[in-house]
BAVEXRO-609181 format. One record per residue (C-alpha): residue number from 1; residue in one letter; x, y, z. Coordinates in steps of 0.02 Angstrom, whole numbers, padded with zeros to 5 digits, always signed. Example, Ala and Ser with C-alpha at 12.3 -4.5 7.8 and 13.67 -1.06 7.14 Angstrom:
2
+-----+-----+--------+--------+--------+
!   n ! res !      x !      y !      z !
+-----+-----+--------+--------+--------+
!   1 !   A ! +00615 ! -00225 ! +00390 !
!   2 !   S ! +00684 ! -00053 ! +00357 !
+-----+-----+--------+--------+--------+
***
This chain:
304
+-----+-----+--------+--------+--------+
!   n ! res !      x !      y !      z !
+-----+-----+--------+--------+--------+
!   1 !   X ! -02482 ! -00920 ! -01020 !
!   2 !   X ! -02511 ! -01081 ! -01133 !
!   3 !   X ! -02377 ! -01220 ! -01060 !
!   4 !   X ! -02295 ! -01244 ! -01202 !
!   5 !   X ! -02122 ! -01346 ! -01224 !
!   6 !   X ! -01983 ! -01217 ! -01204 !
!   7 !   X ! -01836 ! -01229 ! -01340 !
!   8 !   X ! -01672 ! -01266 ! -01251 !
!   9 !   X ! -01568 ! -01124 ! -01250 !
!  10 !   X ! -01377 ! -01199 ! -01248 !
!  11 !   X ! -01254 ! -01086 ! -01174 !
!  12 !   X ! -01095 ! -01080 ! -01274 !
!  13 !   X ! -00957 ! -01004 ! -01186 !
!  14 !   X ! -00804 ! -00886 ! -01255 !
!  15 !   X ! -00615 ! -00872 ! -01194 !
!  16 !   X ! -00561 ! -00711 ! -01097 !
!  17 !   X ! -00425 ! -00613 ! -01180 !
!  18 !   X ! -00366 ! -00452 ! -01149 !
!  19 !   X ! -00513 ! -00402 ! -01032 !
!  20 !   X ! -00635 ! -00451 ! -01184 !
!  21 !   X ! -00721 ! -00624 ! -01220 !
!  22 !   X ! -00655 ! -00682 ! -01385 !
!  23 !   X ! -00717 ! -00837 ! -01484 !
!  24 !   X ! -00591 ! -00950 ! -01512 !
!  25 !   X ! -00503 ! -00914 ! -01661 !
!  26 !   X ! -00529 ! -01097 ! -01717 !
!  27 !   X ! -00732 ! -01105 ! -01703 !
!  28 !   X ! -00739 ! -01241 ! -01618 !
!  29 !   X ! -00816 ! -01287 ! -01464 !
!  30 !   X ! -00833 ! -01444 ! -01349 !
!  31 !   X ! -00983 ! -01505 ! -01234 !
!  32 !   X ! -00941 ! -01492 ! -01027 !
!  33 !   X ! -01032 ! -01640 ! -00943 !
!  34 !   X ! -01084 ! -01635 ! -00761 !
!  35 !   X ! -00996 ! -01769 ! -00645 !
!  36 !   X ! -01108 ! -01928 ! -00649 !
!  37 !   X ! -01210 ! -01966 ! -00469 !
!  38 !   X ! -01137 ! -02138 ! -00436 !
!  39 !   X ! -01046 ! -02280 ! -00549 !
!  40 !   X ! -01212 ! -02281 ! -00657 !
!  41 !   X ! -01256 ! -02117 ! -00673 !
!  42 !   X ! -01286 ! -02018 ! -00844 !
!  43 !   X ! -01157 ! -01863 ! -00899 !
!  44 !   X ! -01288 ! -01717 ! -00889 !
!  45 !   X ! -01228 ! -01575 ! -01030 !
!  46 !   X ! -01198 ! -01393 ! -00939 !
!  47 !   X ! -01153 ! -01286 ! -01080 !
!  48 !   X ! -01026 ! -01269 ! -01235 !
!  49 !   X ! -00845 ! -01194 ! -01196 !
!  50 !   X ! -00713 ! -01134 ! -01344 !
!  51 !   X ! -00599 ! -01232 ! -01397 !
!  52 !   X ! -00441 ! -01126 ! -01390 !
!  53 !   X ! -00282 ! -01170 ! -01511 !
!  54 !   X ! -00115 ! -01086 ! -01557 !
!  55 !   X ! -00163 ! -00943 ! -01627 !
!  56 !   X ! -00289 ! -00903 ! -01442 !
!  57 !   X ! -00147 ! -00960 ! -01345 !
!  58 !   X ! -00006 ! -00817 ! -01442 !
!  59 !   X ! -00154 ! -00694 ! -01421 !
!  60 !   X ! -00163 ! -00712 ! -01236 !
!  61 !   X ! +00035 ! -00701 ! -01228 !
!  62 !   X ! +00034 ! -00544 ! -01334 !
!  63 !   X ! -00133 ! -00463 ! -01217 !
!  64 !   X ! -00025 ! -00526 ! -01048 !
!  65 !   X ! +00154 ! -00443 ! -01108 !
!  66 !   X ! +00067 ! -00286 ! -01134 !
!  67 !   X ! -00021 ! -00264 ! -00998 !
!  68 !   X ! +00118 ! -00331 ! -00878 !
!  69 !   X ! +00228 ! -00166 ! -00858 !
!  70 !   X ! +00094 ! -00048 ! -00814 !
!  71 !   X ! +00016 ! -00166 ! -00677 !
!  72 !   X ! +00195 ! -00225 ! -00617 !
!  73 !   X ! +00206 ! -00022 ! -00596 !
!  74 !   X ! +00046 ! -00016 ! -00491 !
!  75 !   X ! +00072 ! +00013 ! -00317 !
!  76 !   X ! +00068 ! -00137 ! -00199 !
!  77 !   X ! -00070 ! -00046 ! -00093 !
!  78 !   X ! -00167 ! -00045 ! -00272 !
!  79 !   X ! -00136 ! -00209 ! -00316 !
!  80 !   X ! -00209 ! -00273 ! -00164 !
!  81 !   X ! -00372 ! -00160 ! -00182 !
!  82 !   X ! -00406 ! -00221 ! -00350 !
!  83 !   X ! -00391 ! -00404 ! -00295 !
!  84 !   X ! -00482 ! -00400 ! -00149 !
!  85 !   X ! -00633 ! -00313 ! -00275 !
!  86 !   X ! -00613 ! -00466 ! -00352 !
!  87 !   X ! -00664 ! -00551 ! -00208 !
!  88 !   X ! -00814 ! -00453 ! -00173 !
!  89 !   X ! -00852 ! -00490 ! -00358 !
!  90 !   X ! -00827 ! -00677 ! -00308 !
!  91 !   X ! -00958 ! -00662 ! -00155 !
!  92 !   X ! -01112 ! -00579 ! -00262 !
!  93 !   X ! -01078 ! -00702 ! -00375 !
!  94 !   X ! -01080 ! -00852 ! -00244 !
!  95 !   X ! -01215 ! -00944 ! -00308 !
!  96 !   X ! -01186 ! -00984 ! -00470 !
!  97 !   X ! -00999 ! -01027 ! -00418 !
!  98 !   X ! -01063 ! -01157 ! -00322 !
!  99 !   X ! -01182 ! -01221 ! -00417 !
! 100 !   X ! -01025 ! -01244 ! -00563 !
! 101 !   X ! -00931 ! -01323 ! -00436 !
! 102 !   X ! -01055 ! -01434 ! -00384 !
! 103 !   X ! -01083 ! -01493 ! -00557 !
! 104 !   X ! -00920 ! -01513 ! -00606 !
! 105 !   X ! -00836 ! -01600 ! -00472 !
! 106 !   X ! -00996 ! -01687 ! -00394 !
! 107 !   X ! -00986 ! -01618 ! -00249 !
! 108 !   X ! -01135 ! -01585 ! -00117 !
! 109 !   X ! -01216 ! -01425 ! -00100 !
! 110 !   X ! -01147 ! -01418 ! +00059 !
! 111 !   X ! -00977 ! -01467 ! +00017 !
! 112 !   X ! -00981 ! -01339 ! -00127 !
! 113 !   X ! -01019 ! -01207 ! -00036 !
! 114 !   X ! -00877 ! -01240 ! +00076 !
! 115 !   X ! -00756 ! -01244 ! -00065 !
! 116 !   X ! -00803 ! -01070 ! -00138 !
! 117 !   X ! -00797 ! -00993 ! +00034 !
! 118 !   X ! -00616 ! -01070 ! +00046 !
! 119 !   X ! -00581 ! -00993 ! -00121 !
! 120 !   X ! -00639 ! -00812 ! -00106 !
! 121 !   X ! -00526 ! -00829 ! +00078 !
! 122 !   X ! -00396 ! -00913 ! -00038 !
! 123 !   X ! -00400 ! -00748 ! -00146 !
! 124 !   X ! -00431 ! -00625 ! -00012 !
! 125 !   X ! -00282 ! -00720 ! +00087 !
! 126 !   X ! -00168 ! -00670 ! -00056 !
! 127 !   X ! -00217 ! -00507 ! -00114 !
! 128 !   X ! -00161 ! -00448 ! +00089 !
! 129 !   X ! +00004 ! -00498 ! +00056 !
! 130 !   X ! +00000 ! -00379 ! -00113 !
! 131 !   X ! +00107 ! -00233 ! +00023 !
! 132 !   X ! +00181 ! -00381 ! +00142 !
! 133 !   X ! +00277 ! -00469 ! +00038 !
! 134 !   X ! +00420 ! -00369 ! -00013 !
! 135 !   X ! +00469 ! -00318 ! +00170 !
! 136 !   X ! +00472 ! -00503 ! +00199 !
! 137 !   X ! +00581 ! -00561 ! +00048 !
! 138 !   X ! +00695 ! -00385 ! +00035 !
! 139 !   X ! +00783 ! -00308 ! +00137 !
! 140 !   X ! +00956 ! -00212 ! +00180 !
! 141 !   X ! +01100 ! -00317 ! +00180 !
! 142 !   X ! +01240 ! -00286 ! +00301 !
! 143 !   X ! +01416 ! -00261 ! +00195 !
! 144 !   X ! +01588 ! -00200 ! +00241 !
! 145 !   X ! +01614 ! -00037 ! +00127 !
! 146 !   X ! +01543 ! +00155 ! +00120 !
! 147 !   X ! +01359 ! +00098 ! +00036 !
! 148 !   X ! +01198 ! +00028 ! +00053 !
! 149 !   X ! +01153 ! -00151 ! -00024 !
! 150 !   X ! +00970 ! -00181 ! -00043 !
! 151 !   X ! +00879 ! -00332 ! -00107 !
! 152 !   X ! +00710 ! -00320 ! -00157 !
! 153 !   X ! +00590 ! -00433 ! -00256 !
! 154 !   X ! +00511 ! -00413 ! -00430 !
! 155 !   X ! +00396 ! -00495 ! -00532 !
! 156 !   X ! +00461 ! -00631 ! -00665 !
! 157 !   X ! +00346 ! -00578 ! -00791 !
! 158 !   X ! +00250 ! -00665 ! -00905 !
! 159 !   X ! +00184 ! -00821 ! -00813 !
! 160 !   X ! +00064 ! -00985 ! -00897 !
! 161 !   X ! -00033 ! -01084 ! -00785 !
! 162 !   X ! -00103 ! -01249 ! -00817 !
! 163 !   X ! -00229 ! -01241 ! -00689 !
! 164 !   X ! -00289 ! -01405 ! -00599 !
! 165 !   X ! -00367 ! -01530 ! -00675 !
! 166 !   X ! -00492 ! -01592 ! -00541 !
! 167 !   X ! -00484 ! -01432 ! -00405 !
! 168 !   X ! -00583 ! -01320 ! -00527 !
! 169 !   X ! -00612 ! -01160 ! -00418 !
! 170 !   X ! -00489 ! -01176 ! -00268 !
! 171 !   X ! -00366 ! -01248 ! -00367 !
! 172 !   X ! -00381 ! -01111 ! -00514 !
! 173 !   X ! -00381 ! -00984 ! -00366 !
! 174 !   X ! -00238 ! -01058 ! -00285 !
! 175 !   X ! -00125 ! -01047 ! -00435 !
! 176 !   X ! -00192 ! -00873 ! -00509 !
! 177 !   X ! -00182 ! -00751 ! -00359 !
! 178 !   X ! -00010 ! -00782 ! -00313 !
! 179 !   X ! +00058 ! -00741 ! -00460 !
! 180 !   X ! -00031 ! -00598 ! -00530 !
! 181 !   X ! -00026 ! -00522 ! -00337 !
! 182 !   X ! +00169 ! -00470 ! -00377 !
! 183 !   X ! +00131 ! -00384 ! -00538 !
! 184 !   X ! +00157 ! -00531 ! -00649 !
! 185 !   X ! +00019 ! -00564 ! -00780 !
! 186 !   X ! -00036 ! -00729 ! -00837 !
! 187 !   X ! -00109 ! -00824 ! -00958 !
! 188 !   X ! -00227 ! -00976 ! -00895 !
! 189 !   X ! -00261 ! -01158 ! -00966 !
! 190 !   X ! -00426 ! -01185 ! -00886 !
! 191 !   X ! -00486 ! -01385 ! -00825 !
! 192 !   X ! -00505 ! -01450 ! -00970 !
! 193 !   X ! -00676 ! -01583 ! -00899 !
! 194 !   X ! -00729 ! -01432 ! -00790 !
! 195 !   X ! -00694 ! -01268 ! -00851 !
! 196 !   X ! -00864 ! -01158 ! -00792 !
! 197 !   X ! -00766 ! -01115 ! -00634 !
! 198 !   X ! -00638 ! -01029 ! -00731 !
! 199 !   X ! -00768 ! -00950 ! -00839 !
! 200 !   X ! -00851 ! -00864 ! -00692 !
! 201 !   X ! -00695 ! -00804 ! -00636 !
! 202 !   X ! -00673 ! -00714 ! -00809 !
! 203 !   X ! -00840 ! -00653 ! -00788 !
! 204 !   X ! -00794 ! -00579 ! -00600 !
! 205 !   X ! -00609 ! -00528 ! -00664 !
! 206 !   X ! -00706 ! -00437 ! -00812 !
! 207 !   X ! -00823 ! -00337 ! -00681 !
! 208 !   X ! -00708 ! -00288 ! -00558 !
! 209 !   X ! -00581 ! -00170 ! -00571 !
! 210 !   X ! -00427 ! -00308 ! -00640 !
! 211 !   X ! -00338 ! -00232 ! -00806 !
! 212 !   X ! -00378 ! -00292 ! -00969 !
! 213 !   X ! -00251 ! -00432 ! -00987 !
! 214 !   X ! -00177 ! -00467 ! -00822 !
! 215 !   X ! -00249 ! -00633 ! -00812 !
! 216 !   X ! -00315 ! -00727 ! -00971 !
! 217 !   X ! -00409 ! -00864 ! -00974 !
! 218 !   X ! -00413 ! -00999 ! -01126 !
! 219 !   X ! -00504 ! -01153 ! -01129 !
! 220 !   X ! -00471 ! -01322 ! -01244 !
! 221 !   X ! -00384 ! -01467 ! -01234 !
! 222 !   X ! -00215 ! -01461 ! -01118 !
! 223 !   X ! -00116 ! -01575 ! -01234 !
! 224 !   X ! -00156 ! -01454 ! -01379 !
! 225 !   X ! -00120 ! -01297 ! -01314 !
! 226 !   X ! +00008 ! -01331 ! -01167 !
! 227 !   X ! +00137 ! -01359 ! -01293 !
! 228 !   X ! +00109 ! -01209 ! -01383 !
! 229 !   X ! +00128 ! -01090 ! -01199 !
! 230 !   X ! +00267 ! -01202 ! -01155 !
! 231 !   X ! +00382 ! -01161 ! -01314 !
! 232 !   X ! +00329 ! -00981 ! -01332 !
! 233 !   X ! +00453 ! -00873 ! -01322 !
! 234 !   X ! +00386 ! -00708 ! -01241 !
! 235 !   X ! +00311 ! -00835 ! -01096 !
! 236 !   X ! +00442 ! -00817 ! -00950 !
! 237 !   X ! +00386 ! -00941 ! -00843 !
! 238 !   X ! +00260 ! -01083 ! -00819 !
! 239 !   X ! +00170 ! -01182 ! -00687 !
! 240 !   X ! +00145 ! -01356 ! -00730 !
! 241 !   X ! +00009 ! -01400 ! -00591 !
! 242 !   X ! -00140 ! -01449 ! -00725 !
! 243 !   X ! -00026 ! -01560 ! -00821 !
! 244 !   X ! -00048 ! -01699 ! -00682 !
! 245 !   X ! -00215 ! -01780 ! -00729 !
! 246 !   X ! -00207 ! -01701 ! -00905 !
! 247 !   X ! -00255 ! -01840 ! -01041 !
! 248 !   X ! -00117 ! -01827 ! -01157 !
! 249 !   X ! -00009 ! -01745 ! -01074 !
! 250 !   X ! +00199 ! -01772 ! -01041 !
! 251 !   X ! +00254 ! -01626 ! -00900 !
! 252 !   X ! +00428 ! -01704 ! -00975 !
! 253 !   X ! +00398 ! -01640 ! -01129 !
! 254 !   X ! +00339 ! -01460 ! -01075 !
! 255 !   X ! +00481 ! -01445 ! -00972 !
! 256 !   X ! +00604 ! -01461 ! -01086 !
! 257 !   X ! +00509 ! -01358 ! -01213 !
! 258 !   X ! +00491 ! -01219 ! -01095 !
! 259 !   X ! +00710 ! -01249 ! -01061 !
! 260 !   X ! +00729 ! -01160 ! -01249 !
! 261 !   X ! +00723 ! -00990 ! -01174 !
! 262 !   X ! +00764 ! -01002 ! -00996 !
! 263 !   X ! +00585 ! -01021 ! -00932 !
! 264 !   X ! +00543 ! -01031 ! -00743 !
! 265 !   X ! +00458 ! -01191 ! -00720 !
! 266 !   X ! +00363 ! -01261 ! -00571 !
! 267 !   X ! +00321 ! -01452 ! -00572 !
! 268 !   X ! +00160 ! -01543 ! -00531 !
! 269 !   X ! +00154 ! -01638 ! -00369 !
! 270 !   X ! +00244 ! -01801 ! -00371 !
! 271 !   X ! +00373 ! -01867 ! -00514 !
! 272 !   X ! +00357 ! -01927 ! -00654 !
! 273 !   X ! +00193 ! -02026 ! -00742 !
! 274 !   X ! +00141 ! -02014 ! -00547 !
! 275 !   X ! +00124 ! -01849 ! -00555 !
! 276 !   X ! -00015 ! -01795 ! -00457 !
! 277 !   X ! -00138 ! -01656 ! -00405 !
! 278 !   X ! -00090 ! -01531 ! -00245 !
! 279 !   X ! -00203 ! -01555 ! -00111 !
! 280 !   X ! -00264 ! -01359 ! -00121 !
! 281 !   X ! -00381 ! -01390 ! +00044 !
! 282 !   X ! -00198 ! -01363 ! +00135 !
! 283 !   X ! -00161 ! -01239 ! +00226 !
! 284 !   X ! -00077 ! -01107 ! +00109 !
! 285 !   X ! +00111 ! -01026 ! +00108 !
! 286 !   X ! +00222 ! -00904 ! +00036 !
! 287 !   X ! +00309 ! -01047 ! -00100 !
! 288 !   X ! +00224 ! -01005 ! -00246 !
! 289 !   X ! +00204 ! -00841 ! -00227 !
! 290 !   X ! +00409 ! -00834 ! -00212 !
! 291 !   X ! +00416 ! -00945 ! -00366 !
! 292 !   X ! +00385 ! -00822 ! -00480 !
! 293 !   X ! +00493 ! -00674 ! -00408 !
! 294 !   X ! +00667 ! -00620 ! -00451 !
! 295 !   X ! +00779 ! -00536 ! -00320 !
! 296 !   X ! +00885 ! -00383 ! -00361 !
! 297 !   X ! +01015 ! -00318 ! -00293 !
! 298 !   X ! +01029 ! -00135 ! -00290 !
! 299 !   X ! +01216 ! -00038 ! -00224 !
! 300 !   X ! +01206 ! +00131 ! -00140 !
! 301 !   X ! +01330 ! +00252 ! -00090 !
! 302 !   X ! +01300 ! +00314 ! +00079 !
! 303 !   X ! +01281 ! +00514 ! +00101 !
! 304 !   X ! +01401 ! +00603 ! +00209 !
+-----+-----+--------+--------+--------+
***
């Protein structure tokens, strides 16, 4: 074959909505740079990713509220299966994950390889406590009268996640599996500098046996559509984590946006303009998974 100069085939990525990859309503798009090798090196370009805006941001709400009751109705044995197929999904596509991660956060191909085998543990870690949980947090509750009291946990609902700024794969993992594992849905600011990660999880959520909708995954600028998730109205709760580190971005001001209708709200690390990002290489616990759970009370007559 004659060696001639290939033309350079630019991948453009879409957003993941509803099971399906949208464009962005908008049509725009913005370049993702690899992390420069050292204080002088060059921003490589990796691909194109959507830039998501309001009108993305109410479609992922409207794909996440619908698809919430039937998977909150899913059995917790079910749940689990279907996340932990995620994770198999994760493994075949190991490679590629790593090579994103490495790109993206400038890591070693050593190092990046250890971070993706700490995420797909990070999601498999989660997905076992999809039938755990609930024995842990319920429970019968002794009372002084002729009837049963039982308390048992249920999912909040709706749930946005800013995901990490810097911790593109573990992080993402870290704050996506705990709380679609209790039958909430969610909808998903990616990185905003390092998005590909969250891309090839939409590709792996889209292949494995997840619901259309369950998780949704916009990218775009945080300080353009955090707001937007923030004050919506059908959102009932929202994780905060990706606003540390976010150009542009006041958690204050999310916060008490997301206060007009009761929302649940979980804070970055740290207070204030010091906000900063988890450290997600931690051994993990039960906090966030709680976080987005409501307890109810249920009264029973006892039978004679």
């Amino acid at each position: 074959m004659p060696s001639a100069q290939r033309v350079d085939v630019r991948k453009t990525y879409k957003l993941y909505i509803g099971g399906k990859f949208p464009r962005s309503e908008s049509g725009r798009s913005y370049e993702v740079l690899a992390a420069p090798a050292g204080r002088r090196g060059t921003p490589r370009f990796l691909a194109n990713a959507a830039m998501g805006s309001r009108k993305d941001a109410r479609d992922a709400v409207v794909a996440a509220r619908k698809a919430q009751p039937g998977w909150a109705a899913a059995t917790a044995y079910n749940r689990g299966q279907v996340l932990y197929r995620v994770a198999e999904v994760m493994e075949g596509r190991r490679a590629q994950l790593v090579q994103d991660v490495r790109d993206g956060e400038g890591l070693t191909a050593a190092r990046a390889e250890a971070v993706v085998s700490a995420a797909v543990d990070r999601w498999v870690w989660y997905a076992g406590w999809s039938d755990k949980y609930p024995q842990v947090l319920g429970g019968l509750n002794p009372v002084a009268g002729p009837y049963f009291d039982i308390s048992a946990p249920e999912p909040t609902g709706v749930v946005a996640v800013l995901a990490p700024q810097a911790s593109s794969l573990l992080g993402l993992v870290s704050v996506v599996a705990p709380v679609v594992v209790s039958g909430n849905t969610c909808v998903v600011l990616a990185s905003q500098e390092r998005p590909l990660p969250a891309v090839d999880l939409a590709e792996c959520l889209a292949t494995s046996d997840v619901p259309g909708g369950v998780v949704n995954i916009v990218t775009g600028r945080t300080a353009e559509v955090a707001p937007w998730l923030a004050s919506h109205r059908d959102v009932n709760a929202i994780d905060l984590t990706g606003a540390a580190g976010a150009e542009g971005v006041d958690w204050g001001e999310l916060e008490r946006a997301a206060a007009d209708n009761l929302k649940r709200v979980l804070r970055p690390g740290g207070t204030g303009e010091e906000a900063l990002e988890l450290d997600f290489e931690a051994v993990p616990d039960l906090s966030r998974l709680t976080t987005f759970l409501e307890t109810k009370t249920v009264w029973h007559p006892k039978g004679r």
